[in-house]
N, C-alpha and C positions, 0 to 999 in steps of 0.2 A: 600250172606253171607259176613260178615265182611272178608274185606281183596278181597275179588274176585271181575272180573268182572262182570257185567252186565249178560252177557250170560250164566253164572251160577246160576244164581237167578231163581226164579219160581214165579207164578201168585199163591197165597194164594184162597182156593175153601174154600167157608163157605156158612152156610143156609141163605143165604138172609131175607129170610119172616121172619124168626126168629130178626135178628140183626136189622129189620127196625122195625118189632113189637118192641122189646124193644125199640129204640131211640123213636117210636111216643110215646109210652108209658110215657115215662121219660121226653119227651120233653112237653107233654102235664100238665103232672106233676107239672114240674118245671113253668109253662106258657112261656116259651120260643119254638121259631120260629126256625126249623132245615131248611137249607140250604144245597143241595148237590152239590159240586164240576161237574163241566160237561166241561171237556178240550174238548171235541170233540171225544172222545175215546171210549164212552162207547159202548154197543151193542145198539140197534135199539129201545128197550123196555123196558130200565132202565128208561129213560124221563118220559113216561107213567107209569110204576107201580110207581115212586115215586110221581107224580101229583097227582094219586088215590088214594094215602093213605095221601094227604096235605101237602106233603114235597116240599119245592119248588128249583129250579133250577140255575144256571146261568149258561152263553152262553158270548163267548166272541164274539167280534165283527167281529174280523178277518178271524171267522170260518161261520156265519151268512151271508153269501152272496146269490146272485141270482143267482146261479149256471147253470139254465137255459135260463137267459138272459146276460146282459154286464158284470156279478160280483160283481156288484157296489153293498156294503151294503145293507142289507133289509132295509128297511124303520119300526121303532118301531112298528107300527099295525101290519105285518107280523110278528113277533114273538110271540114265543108260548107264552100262559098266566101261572102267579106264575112263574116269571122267572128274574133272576134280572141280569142286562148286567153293 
């Protein structure tokens, strides 16, 4: 809320399949490309349902590492596809 911290706000809960239906819809529409935001944040299987209904993605670099080797950046063939970094 205006005026408060952080710690007083809430996570906003809505129908998904609903809100993506209309954006492909409308995006399809218009002939424009929907692009979804991806900090690193989301849950495990946002990536995936938004890829399956054509909506594509980006991944920032910093979070794209080899977590089970040295760290060192993926190499671009390791990253997912529809995904723009």
């Amino acid at each position: 809320p205006k005026g408060a911290l952080p710690t007083e706000g809430t996570y906003v809960r809505y129908d998904h399949g609903a809100m993506i239906g209309i954006v492909a819809l409308e995006a399809h529409r218009a002939g424009a490309v929907v692009v979804g935001e991806d900090l690193g944040t989301v849950e495990p299987w946002v990536r995936d349902y938004l890829r399956d209904r054509g909506l594509f993605g980006t991944s920032i670099l910093w979070f794209e590492s080899d977590h089970d080797g040295d760290g060192a950046p993926l190499p671009a063939e390791r990253w997912r596809q529809y995904c723009l970094s």
